[in-house]
C-alpha positions in Angstrom: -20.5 75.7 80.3 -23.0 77.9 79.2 -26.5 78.8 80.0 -28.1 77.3 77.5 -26.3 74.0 78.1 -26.8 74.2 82.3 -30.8 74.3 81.5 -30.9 71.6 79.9 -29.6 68.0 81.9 -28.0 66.4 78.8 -25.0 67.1 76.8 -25.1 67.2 72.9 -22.3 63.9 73.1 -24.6 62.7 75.3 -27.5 62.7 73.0 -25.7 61.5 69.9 -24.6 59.0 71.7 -28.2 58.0 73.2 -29.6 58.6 69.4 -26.8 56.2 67.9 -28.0 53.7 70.4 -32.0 53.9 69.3 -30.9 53.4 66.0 -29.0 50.7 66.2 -31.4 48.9 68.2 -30.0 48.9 71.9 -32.8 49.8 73.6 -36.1 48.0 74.0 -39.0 49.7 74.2 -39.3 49.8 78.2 -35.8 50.9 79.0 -36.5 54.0 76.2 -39.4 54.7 78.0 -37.7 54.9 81.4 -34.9 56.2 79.9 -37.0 59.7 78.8 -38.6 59.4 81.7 -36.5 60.1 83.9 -34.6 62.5 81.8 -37.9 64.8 81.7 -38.2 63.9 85.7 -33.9 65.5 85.9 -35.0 68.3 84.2 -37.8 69.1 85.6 -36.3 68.5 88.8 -32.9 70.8 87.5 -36.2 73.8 86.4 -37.3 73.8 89.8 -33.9 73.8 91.6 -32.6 76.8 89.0 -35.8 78.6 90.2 -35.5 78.4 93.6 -31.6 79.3 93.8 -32.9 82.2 91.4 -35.6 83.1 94.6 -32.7 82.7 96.6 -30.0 85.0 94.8 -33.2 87.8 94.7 -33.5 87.9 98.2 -30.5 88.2 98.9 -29.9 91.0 96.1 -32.8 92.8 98.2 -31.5 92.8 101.2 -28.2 93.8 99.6 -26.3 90.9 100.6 -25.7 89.6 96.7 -24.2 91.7 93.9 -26.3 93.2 91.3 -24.9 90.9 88.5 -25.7 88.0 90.9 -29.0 88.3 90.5 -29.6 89.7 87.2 -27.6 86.0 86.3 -29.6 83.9 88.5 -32.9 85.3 86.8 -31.9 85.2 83.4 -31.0 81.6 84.0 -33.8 80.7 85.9 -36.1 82.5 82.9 -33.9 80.4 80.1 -34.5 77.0 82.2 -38.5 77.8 82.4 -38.6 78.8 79.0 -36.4 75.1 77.7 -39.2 73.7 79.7 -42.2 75.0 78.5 -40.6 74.4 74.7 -40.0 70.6 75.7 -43.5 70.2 77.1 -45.6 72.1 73.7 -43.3 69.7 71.5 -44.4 66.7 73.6 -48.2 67.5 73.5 -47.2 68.8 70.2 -46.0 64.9 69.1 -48.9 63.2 71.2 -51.6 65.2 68.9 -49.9 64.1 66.0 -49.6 60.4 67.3 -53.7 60.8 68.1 -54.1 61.9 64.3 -52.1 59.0 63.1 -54.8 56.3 61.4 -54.9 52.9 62.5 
């Protein structure tokens, strides 16, 4: 598994599969909305846990109990999972200031 895929909770299969669903009319409107929410809730939860086993890794790496490439991993990962973050949260304020533009 790569990096990219680790920051992120939710496979590509897993998504097709959840988009197949939406458009065939599977889910009703409250189990969509519970079902995002609590996919932003596991990633957010997944950001948090990456950084602090990042914070982790870098203390060790000072007091020279973790290899070099250790911790250069564990940042980089923890700086890819911040960064998937941040792009999920401008693209949803992003799509709620284009829902508030939307005329009645």
């Amino acid at each position: 598994m790569t990096i990219a895929l680790q920051a992120f909770p939710i496979r590509p299969s897993e998504a097709a599969g959840l988009y197949r669903g939406v458009e065939a009319g599977q889910f009703g409107l409250g189990r969509g909305a519970a079902g995002f929410s609590a996919m932003l809730d596991t990633a957010l939860k997944e950001t948090i846990a990456t950084a602090r086993q990042a914070e982790t890794v870098s203390m060790a790496g000072l007091s020279g109990q973790a290899n070099v490439n250790d911790v250069v991993t564990a940042v980089s990962k923890a700086e890819l999972t911040l960064q998937t973050a941040m792009t999920i949260r401008d693209r949803v304020v992003q799509a709620y200031q284009e829902i508030i533009k939307m005329p009645i």
